[in-house]
The first five atom37 places (N, CA, C, CB, O) and aatype in JSON, in Angstrom:
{
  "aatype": [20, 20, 20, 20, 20, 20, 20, 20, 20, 20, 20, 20, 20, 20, 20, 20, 20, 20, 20, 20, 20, 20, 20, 20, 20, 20, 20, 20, 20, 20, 20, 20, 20, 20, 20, 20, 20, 20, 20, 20, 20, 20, 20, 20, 20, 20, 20, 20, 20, 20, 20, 20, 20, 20, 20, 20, 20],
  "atom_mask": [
    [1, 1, 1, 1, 1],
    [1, 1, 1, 1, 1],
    [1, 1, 1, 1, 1],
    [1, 1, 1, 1, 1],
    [1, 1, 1, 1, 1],
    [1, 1, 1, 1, 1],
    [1, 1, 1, 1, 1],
    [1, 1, 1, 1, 1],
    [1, 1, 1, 1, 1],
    [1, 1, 1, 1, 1],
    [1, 1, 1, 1, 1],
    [1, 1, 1, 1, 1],
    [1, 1, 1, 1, 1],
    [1, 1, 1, 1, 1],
    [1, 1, 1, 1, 1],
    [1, 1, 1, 1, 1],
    [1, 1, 1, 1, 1],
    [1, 1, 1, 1, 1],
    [1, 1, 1, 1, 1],
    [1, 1, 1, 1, 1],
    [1, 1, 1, 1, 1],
    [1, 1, 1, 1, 1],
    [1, 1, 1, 1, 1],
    [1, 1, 1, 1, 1],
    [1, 1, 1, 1, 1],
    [1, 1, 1, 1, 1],
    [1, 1, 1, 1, 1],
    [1, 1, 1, 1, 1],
    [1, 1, 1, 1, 1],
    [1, 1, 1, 1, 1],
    [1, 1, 1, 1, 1],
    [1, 1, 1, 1, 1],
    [1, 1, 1, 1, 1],
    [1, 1, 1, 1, 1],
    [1, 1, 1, 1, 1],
    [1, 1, 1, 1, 1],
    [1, 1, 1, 1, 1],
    [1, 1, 1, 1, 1],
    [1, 1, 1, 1, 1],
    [1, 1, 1, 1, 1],
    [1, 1, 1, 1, 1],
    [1, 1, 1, 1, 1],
    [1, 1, 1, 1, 1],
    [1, 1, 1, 1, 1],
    [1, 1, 1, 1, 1],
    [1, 1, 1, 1, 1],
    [1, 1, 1, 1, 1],
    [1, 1, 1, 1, 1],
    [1, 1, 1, 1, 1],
    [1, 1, 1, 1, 1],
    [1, 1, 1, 1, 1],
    [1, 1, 1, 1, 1],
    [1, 1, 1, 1, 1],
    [1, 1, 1, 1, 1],
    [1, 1, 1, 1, 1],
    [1, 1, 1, 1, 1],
    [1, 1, 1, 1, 1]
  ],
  "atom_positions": [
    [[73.53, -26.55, 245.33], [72.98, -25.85, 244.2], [72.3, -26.89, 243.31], [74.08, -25.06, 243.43], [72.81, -27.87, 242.78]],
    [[71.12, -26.49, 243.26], [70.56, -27.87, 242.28], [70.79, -27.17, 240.75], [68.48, -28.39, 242.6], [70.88, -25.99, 240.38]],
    [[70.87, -28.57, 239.99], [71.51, -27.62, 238.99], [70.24, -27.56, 237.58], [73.3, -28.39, 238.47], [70.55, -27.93, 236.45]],
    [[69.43, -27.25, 237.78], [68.12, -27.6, 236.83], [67.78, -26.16, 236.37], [66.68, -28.41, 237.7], [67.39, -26.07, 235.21]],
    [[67.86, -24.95, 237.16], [67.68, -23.57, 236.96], [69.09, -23.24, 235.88], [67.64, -22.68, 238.61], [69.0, -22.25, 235.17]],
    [[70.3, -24.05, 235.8], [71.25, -23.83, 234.98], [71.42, -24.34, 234.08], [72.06, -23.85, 235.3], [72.42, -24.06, 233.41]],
    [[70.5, -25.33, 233.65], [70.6, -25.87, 232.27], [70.58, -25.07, 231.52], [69.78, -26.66, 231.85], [71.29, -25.26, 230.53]],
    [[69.84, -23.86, 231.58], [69.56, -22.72, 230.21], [71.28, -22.59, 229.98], [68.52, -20.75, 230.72], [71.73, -23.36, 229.14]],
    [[72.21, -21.71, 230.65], [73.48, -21.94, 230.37], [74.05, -22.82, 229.62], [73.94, -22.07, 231.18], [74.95, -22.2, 229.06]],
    [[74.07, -23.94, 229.26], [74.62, -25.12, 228.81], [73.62, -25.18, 227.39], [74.51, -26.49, 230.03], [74.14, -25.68, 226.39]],
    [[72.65, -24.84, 227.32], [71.55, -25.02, 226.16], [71.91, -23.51, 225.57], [69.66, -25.32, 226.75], [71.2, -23.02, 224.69]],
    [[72.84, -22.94, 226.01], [73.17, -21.26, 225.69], [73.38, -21.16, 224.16], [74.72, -20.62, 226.53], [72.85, -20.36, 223.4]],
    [[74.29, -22.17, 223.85], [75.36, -22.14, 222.21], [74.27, -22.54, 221.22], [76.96, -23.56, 222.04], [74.56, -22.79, 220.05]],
    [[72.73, -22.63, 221.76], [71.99, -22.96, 220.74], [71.41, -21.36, 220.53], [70.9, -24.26, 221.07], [70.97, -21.19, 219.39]],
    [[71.32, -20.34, 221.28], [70.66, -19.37, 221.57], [71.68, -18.15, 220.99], [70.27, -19.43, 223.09], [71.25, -17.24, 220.28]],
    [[73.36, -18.31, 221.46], [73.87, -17.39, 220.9], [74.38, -16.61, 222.09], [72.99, -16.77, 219.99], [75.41, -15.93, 222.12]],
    [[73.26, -16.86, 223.34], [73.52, -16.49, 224.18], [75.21, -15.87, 224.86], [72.91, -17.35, 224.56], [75.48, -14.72, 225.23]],
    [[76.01, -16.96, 224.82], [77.09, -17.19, 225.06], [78.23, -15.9, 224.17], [77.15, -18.72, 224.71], [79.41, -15.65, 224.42]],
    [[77.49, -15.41, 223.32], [78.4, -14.63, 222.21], [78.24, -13.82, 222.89], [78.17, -14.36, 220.72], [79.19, -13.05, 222.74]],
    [[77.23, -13.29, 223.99], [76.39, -12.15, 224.33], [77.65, -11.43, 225.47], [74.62, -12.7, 225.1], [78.24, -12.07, 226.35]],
    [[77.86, -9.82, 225.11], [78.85, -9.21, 225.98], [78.37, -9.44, 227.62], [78.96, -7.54, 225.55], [79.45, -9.63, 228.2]],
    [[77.81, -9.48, 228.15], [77.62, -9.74, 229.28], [77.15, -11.04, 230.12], [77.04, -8.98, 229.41], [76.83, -11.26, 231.28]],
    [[77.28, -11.86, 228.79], [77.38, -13.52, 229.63], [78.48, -14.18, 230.6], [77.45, -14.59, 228.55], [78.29, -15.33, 231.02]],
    [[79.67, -13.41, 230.97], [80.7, -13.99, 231.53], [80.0, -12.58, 233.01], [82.61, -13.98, 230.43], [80.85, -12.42, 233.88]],
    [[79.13, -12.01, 233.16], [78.59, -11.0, 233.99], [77.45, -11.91, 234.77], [77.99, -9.61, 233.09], [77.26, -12.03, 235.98]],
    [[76.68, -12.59, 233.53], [75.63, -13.39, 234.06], [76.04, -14.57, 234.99], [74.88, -13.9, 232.94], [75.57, -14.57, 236.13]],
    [[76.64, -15.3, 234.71], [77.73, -16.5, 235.13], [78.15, -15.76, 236.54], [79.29, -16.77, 233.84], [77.61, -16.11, 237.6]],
    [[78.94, -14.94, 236.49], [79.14, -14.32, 238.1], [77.98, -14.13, 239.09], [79.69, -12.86, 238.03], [77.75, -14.86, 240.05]],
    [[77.32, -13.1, 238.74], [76.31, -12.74, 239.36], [75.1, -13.52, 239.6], [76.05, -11.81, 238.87], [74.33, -13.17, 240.49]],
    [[74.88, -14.58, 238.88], [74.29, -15.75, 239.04], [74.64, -16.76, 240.34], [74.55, -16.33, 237.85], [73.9, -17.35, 241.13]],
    [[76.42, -16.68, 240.15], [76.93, -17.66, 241.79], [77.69, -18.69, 240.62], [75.15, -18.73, 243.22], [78.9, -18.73, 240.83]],
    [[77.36, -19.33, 239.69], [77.9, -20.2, 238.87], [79.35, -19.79, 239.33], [77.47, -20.07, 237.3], [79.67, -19.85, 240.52]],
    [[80.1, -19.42, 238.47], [81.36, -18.8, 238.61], [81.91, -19.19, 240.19], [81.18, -17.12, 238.33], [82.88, -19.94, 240.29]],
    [[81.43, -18.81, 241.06], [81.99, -19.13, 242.44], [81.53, -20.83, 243.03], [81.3, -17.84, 243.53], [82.06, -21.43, 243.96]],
    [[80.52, -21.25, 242.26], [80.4, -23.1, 242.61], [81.1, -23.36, 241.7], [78.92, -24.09, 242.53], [81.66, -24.36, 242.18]],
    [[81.68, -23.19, 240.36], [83.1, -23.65, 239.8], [84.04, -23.34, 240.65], [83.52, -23.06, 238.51], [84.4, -24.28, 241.36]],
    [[84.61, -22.21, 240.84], [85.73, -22.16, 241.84], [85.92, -23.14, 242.89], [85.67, -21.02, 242.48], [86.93, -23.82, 243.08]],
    [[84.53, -23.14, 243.72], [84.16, -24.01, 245.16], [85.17, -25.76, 244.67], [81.7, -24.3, 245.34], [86.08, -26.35, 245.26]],
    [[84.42, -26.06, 243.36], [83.71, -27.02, 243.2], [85.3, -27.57, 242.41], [82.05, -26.79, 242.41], [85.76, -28.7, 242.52]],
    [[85.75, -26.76, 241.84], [86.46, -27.31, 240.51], [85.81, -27.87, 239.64], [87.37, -28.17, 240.66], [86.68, -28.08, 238.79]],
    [[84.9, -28.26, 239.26], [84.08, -28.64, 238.17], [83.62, -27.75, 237.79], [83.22, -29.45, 238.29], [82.74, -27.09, 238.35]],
    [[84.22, -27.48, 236.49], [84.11, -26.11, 235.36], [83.03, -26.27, 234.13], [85.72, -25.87, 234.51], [83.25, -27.13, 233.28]],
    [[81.95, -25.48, 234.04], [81.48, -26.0, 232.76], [81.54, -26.11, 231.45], [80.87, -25.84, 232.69], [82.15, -25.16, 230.96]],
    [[81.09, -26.98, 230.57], [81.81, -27.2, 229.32], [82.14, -25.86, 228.46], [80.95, -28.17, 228.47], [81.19, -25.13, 228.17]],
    [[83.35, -25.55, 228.08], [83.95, -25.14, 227.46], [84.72, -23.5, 228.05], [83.13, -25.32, 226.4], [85.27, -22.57, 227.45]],
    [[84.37, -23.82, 229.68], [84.75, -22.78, 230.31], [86.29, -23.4, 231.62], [83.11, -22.11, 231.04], [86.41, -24.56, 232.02]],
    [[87.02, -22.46, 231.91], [87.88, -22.99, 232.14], [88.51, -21.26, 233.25], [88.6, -23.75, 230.6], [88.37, -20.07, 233.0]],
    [[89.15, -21.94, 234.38], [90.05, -20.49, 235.32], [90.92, -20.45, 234.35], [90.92, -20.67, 237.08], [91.38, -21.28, 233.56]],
    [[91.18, -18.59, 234.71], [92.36, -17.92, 234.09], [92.8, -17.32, 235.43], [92.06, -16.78, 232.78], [92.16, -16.4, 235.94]],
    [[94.4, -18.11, 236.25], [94.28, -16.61, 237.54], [93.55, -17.08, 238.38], [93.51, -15.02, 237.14], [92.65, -17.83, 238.01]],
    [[93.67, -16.87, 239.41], [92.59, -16.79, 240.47], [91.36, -15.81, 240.56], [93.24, -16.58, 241.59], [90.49, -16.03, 241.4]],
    [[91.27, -14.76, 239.72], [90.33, -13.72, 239.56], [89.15, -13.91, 237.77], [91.53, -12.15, 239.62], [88.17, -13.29, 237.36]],
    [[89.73, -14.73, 237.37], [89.29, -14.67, 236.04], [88.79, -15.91, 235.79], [90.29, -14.3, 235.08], [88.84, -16.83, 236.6]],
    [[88.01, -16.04, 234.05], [87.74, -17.42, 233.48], [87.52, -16.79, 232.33], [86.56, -18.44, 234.05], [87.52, -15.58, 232.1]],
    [[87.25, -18.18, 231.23], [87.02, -17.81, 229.77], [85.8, -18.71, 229.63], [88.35, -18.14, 228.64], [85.65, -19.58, 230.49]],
    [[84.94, -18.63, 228.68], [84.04, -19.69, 228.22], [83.93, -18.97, 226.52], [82.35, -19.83, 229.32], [83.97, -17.92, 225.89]],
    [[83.73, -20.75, 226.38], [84.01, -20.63, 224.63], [82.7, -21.34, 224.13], [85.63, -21.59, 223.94], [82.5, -21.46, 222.92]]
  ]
}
């Protein structure tokens, strides 16, 4: 996964983005969410809950 199409994510908390009800939807359906799982490298301020879940702050 190159990760250059995901910078917007990470540049999110300037946008608000992140407050947005369906950003933990975007993150899934994007694949993110499952190359954290893969990967264990979680992105900043997001973290597993469970094997089915996560939070990002």
């Amino acid at each position: 996964m190159t990760q250059y199409p995901y910078v917007v994510f990470w540049n999110a908390p300037y946008s608000n983005v992140r407050a947005h009800p369906d950003f933990r939807k975007l993150l899934s359906e994007a694949g993110v969410v499952d190359y954290w799982r893969q990967t264990g490298k979680w992105g900043d301020g997001c973290r597993p809950i469970g094997a089915d879940d996560f939070q990002c702050q």
